[in-house]
VOGU-3710 file (C-alpha; in Angstrom, 3 decimals, decimal comma):
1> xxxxxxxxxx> 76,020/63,103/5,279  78,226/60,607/7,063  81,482/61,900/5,135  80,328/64,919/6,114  80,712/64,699/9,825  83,450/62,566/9,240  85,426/65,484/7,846  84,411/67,152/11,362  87,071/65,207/13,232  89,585/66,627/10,260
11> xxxxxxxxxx> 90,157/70,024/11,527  91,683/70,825/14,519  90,268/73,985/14,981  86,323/72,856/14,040  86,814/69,835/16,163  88,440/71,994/19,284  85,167/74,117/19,317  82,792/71,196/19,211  84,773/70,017/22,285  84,745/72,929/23,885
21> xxxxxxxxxx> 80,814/73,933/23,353  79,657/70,114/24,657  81,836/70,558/27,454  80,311/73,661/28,725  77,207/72,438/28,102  77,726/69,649/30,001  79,124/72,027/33,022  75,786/73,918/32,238  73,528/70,362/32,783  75,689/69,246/35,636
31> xxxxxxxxxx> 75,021/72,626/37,547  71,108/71,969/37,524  71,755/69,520/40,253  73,228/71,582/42,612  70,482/72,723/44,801  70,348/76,071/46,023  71,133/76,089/50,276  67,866/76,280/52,509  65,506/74,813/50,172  63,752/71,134/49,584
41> xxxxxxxxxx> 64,408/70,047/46,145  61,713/67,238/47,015  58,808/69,804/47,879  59,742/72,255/45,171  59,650/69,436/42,548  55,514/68,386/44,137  54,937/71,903/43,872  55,987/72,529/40,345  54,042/69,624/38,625  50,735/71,306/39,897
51> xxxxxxxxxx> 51,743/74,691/38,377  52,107/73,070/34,598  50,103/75,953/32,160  51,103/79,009/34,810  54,016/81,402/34,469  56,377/79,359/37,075  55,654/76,579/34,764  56,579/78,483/31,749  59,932/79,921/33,483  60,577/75,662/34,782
61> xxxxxxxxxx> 60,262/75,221/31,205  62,800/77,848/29,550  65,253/76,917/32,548  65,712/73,743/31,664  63,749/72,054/34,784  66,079/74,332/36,992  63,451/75,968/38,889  61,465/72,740/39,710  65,071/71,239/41,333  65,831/74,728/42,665
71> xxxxxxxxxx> 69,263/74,829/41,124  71,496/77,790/41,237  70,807/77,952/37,941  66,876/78,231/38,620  66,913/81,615/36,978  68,583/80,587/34,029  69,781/83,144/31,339  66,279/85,106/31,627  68,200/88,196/33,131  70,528/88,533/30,946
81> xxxxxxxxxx> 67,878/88,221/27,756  65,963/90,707/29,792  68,543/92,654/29,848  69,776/92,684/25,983  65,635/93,806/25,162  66,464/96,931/27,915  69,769/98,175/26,262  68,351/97,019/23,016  65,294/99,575/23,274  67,187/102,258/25,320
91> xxxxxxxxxx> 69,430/102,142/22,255  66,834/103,467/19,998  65,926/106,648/22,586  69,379/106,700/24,112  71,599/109,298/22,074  75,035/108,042/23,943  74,155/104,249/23,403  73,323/104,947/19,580  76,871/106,304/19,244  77,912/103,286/21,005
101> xxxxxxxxxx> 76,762/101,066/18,636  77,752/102,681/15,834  81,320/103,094/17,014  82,333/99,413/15,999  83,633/96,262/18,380  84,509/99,023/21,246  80,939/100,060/21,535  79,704/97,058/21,056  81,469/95,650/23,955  80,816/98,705/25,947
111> xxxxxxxxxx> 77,283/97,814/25,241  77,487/94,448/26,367  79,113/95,281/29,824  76,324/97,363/30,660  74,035/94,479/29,850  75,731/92,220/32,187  75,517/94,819/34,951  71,797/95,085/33,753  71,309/91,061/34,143  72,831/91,438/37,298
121> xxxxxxxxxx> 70,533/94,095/38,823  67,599/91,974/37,222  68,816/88,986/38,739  69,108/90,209/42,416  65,160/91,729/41,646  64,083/88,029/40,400  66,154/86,288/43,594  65,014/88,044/46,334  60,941/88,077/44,789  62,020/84,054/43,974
131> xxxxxxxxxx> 63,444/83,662/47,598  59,833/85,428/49,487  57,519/82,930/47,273  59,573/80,833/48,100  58,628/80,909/51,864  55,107/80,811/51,419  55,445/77,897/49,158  54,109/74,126/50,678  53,380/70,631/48,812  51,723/68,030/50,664
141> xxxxxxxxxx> 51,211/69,914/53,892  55,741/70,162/54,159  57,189/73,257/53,053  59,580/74,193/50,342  62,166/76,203/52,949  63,005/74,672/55,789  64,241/77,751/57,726  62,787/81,072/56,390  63,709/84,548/57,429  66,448/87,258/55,814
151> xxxxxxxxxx> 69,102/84,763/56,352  67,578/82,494/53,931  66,490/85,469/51,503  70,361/86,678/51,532  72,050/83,799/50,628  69,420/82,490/47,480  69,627/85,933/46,249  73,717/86,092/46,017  73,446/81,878/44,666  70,895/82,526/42,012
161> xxxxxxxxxx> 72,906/85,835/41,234  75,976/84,109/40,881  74,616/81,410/39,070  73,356/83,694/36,177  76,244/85,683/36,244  78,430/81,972/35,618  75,472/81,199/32,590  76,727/84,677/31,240  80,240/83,233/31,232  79,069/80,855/29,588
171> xxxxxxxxxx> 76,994/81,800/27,206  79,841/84,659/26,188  82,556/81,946/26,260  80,312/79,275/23,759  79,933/82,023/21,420  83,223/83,700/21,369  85,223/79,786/21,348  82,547/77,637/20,292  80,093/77,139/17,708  76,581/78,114/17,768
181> xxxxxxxxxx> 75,383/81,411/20,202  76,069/80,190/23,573  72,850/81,673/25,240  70,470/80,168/22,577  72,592/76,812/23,137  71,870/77,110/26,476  68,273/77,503/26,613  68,338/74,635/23,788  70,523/72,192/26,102  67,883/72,732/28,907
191> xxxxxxxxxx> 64,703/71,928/26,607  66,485/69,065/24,839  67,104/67,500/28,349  63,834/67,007/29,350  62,967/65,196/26,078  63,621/61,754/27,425  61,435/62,188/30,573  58,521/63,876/28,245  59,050/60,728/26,187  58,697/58,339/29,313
201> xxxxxxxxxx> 55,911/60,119/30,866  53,953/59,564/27,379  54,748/56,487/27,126  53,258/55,712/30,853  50,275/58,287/30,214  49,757/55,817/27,205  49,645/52,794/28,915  47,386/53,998/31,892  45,030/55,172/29,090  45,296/59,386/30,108
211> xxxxxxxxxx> 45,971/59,343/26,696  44,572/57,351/23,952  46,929/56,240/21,062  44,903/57,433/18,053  45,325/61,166/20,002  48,992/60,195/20,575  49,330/59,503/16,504  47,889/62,623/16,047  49,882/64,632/18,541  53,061/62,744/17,044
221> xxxxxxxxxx> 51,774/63,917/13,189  51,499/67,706/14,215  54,816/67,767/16,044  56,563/66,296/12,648  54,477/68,834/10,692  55,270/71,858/12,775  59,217/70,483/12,765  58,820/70,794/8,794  57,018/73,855/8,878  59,570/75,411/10,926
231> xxxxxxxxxx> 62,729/73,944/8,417  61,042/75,376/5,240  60,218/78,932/6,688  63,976/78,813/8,120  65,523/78,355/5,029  62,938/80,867/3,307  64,525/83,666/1,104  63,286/86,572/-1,043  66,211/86,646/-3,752  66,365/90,177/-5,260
241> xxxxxxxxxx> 68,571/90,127/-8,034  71,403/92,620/-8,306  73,080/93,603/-11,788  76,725/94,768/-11,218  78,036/97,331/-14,214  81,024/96,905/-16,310  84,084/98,839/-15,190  87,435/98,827/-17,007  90,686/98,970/-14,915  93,458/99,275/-16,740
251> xxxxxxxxxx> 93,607/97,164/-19,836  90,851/94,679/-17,946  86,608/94,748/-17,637  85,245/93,767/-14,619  81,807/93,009/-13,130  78,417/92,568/-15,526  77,842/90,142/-13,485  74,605/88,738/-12,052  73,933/88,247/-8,475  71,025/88,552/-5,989
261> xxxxxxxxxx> 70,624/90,053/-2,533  69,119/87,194/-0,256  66,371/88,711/2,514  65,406/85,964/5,203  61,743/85,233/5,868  62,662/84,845/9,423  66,038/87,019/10,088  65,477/87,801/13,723  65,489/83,882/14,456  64,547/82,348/17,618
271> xxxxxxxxxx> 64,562/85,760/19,343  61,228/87,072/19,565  59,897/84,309/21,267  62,414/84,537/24,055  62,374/88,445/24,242  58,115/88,220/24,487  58,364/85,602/27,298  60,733/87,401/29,204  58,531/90,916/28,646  55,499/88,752/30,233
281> xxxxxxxxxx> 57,495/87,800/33,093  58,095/90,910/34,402  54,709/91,368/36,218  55,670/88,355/38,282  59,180/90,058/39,400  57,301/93,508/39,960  54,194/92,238/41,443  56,294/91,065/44,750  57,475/94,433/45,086  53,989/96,167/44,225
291> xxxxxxxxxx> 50,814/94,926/46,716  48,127/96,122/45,027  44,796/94,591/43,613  45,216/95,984/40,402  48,878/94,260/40,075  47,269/90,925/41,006  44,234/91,116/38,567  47,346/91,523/35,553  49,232/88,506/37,134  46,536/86,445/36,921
301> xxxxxxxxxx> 45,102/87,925/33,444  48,689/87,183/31,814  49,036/83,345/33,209  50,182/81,387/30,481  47,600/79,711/27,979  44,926/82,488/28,567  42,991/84,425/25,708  44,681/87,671/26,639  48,105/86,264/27,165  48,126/84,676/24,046
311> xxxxxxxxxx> 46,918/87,666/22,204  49,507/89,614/24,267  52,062/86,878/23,317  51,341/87,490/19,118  51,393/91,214/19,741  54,984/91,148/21,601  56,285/88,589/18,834  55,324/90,608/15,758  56,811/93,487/17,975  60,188/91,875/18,133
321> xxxxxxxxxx> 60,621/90,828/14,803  60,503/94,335/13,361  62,317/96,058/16,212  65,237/92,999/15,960  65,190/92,958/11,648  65,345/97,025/12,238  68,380/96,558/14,832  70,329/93,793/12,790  69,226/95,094/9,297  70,171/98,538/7,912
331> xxxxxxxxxx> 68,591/99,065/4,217  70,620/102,525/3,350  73,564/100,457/4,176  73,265/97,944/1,615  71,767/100,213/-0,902  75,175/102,121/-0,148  77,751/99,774/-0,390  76,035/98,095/-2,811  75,989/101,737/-4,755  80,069/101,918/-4,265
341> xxxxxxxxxx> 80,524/97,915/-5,953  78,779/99,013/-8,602  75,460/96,958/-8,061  72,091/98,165/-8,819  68,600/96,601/-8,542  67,315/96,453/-12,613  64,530/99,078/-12,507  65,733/100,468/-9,357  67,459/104,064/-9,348  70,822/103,527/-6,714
351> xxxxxxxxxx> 71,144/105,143/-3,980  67,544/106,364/-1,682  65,310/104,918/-3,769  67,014/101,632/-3,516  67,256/101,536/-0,199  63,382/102,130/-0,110  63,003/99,345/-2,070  65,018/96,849/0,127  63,448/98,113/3,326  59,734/97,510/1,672
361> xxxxxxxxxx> 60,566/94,153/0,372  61,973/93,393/3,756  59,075/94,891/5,815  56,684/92,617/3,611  58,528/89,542/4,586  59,166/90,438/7,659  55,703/90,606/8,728  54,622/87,013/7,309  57,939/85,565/9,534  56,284/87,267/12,396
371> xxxxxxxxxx> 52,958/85,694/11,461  54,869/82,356/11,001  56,353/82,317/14,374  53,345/83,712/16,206  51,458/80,655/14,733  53,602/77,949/15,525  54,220/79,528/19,041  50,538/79,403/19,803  48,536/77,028/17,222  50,390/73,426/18,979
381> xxxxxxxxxx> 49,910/75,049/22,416  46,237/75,481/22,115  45,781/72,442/20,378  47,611/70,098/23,361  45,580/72,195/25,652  42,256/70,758/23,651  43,508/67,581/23,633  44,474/67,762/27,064  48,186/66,796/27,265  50,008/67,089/30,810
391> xxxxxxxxxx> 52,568/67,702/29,913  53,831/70,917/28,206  55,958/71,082/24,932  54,733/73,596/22,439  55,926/75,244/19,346  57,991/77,679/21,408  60,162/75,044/22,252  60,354/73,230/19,245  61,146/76,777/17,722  63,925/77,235/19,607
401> xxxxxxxxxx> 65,492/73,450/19,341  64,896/73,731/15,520  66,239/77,298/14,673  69,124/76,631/17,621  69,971/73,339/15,545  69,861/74,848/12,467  72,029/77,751/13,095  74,513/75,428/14,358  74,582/73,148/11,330  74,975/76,053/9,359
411> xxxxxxxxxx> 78,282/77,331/10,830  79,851/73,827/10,934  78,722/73,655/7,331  80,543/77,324/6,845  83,853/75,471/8,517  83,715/72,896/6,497  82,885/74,934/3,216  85,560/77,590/3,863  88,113/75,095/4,389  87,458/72,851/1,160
421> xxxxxxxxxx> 85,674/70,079/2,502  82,878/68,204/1,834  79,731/69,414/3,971  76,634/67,634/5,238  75,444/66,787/1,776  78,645/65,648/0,207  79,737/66,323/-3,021  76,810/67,901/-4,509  77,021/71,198/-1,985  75,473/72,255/1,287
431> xxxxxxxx> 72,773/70,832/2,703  71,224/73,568/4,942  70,500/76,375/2,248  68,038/79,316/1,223  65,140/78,237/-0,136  63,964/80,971/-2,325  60,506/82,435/-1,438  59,436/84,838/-4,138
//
């Protein structure tokens, strides 16, 4: 392990991108303090710690604390996610944006420019219904704007606008120079941040006896349990072995050789999660704009930790996982090319029947990932809210810091690999691997 970040610091281009990803980050962290003009960090931060378990607790959360220091960052990436689920679905019923896809790294980047202009419409929506609650928000009798009116509205709508659009730069910039995907970094910077003052406040909840220590063991126990959960299903593969046939060229055979074709238990990632709490923050951003008593009965039936948001929560994740593995994954394109190598599946005509066979095998697997996510996203959450923890850090978030950190480790490993090093485990291979599943 140790030679193996050792042999980090040995290539110049591995060791440039580490460099470059922490320093962004750290652009990212020092940004939170900047507080948006016109507003009381103070108050906001009062008025925030009584909202813990509600949807502006849930956005604090995946902002990093942002919101509760009413940063120009307070929106965080949440527009621009929003976004990629828009164009992602439109892509499905959209005949010009399927083309678009399908015509390679031009559509694909025509693609993403419309999501940024998407982010950025989302973004003004989210300032200006941010900047009206804004007004009517108090903490201790002093309120959170000092000077309200459209003066006030104006300019936190073009700073929180702005200060998405930079996250966007970011983001695109971490990915495209860095290593790791810069908008899953940055929501994994922003939750790995407020470890230390989750850790203090436990410590001091502890000691005043809010919380006794045989329910802190316990608390301790299921967090290490759902981290280990989360590594095996990660690394979780269904191998399905592929038999390549002989074929002479020239004067030489080639191929009969074994292989297999490895299907994740979990290949949309971190990403349903994310997509199905931005889907449930929507009623927030269109309730402001909607006054009606039927708009404020959903806003309050969808408040984070309720029965129906939670079932609404499993629903949208299971969701997400099929319509991601159906975006990313493309069965009649690996039965293809695997048709035109010369591979076949042993018992398994080539061609449509093979590609049947991949996409049932992958819809099988796909739907106990789903299950797997859904349960750690919910089963710690309930189970803090039994035991009564104040302070909030469920399985979403260890989810995301987990996957994020894996998906990392696995492209330095790749680096390192591809370049005839030693990885994290040394001699004897790669550490972060597939674990096979079936």
């Amino acid at each position: 392990m140790a030679s193996g970040f050792w042999n980090i610091t040995k290539i110049p281009e591995l060791r440039k991108r580490l460099t470059f990803t922490l320093a962004l980050l750290a652009v990212y962290r020092l940004g939170i303090f900047i507080t948006t003009p016109g507003a009381d960090r103070a108050v906001m931060g009062k008025f925030v710690a009584a909202q813990k378990g509600t949807l502006l607790g849930f956005l604090n959360f995946f902002s990093g604390g942002a919101l509760e220091q009413l940063s120009i960052f307070a929106l965080g990436i949440m527009p621009y996610i929003s976004a990629s689920i828009i164009l992602q679905l439109l892509t499905v019923v959209v005949p010009t944006l399927e083309r678009l896809q399908k015509e390679g790294e031009q559509g694909r980047q025509k693609i993403t420019q419309y999501t940024r202009y998407g982010a950025v419409l989302i973004a003004i929506a989210q300032g200006f219904t941010l900047a009206t609650q804004l007004e009517s928000m108090k903490a201790d009798a002093e309120q959170v704007v000092m000077h309200p009116g459209w003066t006030f509205r104006a300019m936190t709508v073009l700073t929180l606008t702005a200060g998405t659009a930079f996250l966007m730069w970011l983001g695109e910039q971490i990915t495209e120079r860095g290593i790791g995907n810069g908008t899953s970094l940055i929501i994994f910077a922003g939750i790995v941040a407020r470890l230390p003052q989750a850790l203090i406040q436990t410590v001091e909840y502890v000691r005043q006896d809010m919380i006794q220590p045989v329910t802190m063991l316990g608390l301790a126990a299921l967090m290490v349990g759902v981290i280990a959960c989360i590594i095996f299903f990660e690394r979780g593969q269904r191998r399905i072995p592929v038999q390549y046939a002989r074929r002479l060229v020239g004067r030489k055979m080639y191929g009969g050789l074994q292989s297999h074709l490895p299907l994740k238990v979990n290949s949309s990632g971190v990403i349903p999660p994310i997509f199905a709490g931005a889907v449930l923050s929507f009623p927030a951003t269109i309730g402001s704009f909607i006054q009606a008593k039927w708009m404020e009965d959903l806003q309050r039936a969808i408040q984070p930790g309720g029965l129906f948001y939670n079932v609404l929560f499993a629903g949208l994740i299971l969701f997400f996982c099929y319509f991601y593995t159906a975006v990313s994954f493309n069965p009649i394109d690996v039965a293809d090319n695997m048709k035109k190598n010369g591979g076949y599946i042993p018992g398994i005509r080539p061609g449509k029947k093979t590609a049947e066979y991949i996409d049932h095998v992958m819809s099988r697997i796909t739907f106990g990932g789903a299950m797997y996510i859904a349960s750690i996203c919910l089963l710690p959450t309930l189970l803090m809210d039994n035991f009564k923890v104040p302070f909030y850090f469920g399985g979403t978030g260890l989810l995301i810091v987990v996957g994020v950190a894996l998906d990392t480790v696995n492209q330095i490993e790749s680096h390192l690999i591809t370049r005839h090093y030693e990885g994290f485990a040394g001699a004897k291979g790669p550490r972060i691997r597939g674990r096979r599943a079936g």
